[in-house]
N, C-alpha and C positions, 0 to 999 in steps of 0.2 A: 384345582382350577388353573388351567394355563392361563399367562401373563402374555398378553400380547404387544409387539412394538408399540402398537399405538397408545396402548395402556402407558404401559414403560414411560414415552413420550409424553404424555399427559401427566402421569405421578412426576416427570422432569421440571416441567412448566409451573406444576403447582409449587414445588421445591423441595421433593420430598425427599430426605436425606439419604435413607435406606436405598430406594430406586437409583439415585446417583451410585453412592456405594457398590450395587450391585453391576452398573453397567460398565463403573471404573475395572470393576474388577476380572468384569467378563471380558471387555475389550484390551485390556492394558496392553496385554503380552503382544499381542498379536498388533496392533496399531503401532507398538513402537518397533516390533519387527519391519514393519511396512516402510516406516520414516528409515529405520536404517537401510534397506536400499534403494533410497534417494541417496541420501547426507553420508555415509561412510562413516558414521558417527555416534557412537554410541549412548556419548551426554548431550550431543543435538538431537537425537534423536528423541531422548527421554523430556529432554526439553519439550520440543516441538507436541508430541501429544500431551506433556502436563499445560501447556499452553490450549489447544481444543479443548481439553477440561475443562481449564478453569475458563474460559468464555463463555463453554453450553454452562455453566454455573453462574457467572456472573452476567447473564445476557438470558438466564430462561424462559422468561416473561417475555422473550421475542424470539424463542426456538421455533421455527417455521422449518421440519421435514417433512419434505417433499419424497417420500418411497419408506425403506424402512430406514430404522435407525443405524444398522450396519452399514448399508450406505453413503448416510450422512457423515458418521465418523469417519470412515476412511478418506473421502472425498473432503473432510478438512483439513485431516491429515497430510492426504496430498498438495493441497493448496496452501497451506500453513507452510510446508518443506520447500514449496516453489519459492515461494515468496521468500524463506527463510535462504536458499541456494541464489538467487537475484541479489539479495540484501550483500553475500558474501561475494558476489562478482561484481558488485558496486564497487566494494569497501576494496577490494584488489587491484581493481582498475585503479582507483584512488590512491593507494600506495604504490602500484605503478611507476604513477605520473608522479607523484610528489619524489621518489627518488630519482628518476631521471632528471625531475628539477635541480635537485640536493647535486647530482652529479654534472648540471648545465649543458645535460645533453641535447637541448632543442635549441634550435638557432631561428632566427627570426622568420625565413619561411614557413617551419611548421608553426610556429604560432601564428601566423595570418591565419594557415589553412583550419588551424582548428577555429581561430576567430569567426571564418568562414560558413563552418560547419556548421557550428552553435548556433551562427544567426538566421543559417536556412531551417533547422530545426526548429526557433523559437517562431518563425515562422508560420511552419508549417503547422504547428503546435498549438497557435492561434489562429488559422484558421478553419481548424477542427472543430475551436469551440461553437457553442451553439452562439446564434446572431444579435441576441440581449446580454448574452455573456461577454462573447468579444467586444462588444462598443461598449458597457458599463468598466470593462478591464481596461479598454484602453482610454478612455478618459481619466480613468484613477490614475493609472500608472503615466500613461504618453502627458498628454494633456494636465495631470496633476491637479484635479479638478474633487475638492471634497464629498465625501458622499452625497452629501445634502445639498451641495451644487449640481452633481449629477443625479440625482431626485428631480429636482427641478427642472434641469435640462428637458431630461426624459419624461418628465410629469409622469414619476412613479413614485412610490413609496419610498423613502430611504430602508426600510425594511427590505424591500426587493433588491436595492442596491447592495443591501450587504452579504443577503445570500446571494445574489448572484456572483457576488466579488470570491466568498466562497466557494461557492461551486465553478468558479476561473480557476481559483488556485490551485484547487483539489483536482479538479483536469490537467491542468497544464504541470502540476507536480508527476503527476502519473508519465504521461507522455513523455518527458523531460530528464526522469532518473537516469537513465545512463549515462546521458551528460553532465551529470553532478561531479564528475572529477575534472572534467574539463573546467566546468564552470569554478569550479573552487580554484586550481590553476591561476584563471585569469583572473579573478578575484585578488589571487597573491600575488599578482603582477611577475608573473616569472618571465 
């Protein structure tokens, strides 16, 4: 009897250890070949797909593929490595700028300009969010106004307030990551 992906897929969701076992071991070789060229990197690489692992493991009661299962793995693989290649041009950026500070190589013009910067981003950043998002964030934040204040305000639920305040931060974190070293920067007052 052949085993079909969605079979596969299915023994994955229920939990079944064997079906796991089998797909680790079908896919391994080749998914960490994959991540190594992204990453140039042999223990990120290994990294990176024991990471899709262990989430289609720890999250299989919400595995939702959409084609087959080869698909899906690689295509976490890849998103997993992007995200994993981002995380490292952050964290670079970040040392960067913290040794140029260490060195006192920025003089007060480019700290305007990046003050500049930041603030047309956080901007922009805001008004991306959606229009119940942005006015419950900027109450919270600008205005300073307790949840349950702006509940009120708004005559919504303070439950609505707090996801929405969530779903602000969780936007605007997104948007905003690159300028995390700037922001950390001015944060240390360099």
């Amino acid at each position: 009897m052949e085993i079909t992906s969605s079979t596969v897929i299915e023994l994955l969701k229920e939990g079944n250890e064997s079906a796991f076992e089998q797909v680790f071991k079908e896919y391994y070789k080749r998914l960490h070949a994959y991540a190594f060229t992204f990453l140039k990197d042999e223990v990120a690489a290994e990294e990176i797909v024991q990471n899709v692992f262990c989430r289609i493991w720890e999250k299989k009661d919400l595995l939702d593929v959409n084609g087959t299962l080869k698909s899906y793995l690689y295509r976490a693989v890849h998103n997993e490595s992007l995200n994993y290649l981002k995380h490292h041009k952050v964290k670079a950026e970040y040392e960067q700028y913290y040794t140029q500070r260490m060195k006192g190589e920025y003089d007060h013009s480019e700290k305007n300009a990046l003050v500049s910067e930041l603030e047309k981003q956080i901007a922009k950043a805001l008004s991306e969010l959606p229009t119940q998002c942005r006015i419950i964030f900027q109450l919270s934040r600008f205005e300073q106004l307790k949840y349950q204040q702006i509940a009120d305000h708004l005559g919504i639920s303070i439950k609505t307030v707090e996801n929405q305040m969530g779903k602000a931060l969780k936007l605007l974190r997104l948007k905003l990551v690159e300028f995390l070293p700037v922001l950390l920067l001015l944060l240390l007052n360099f």
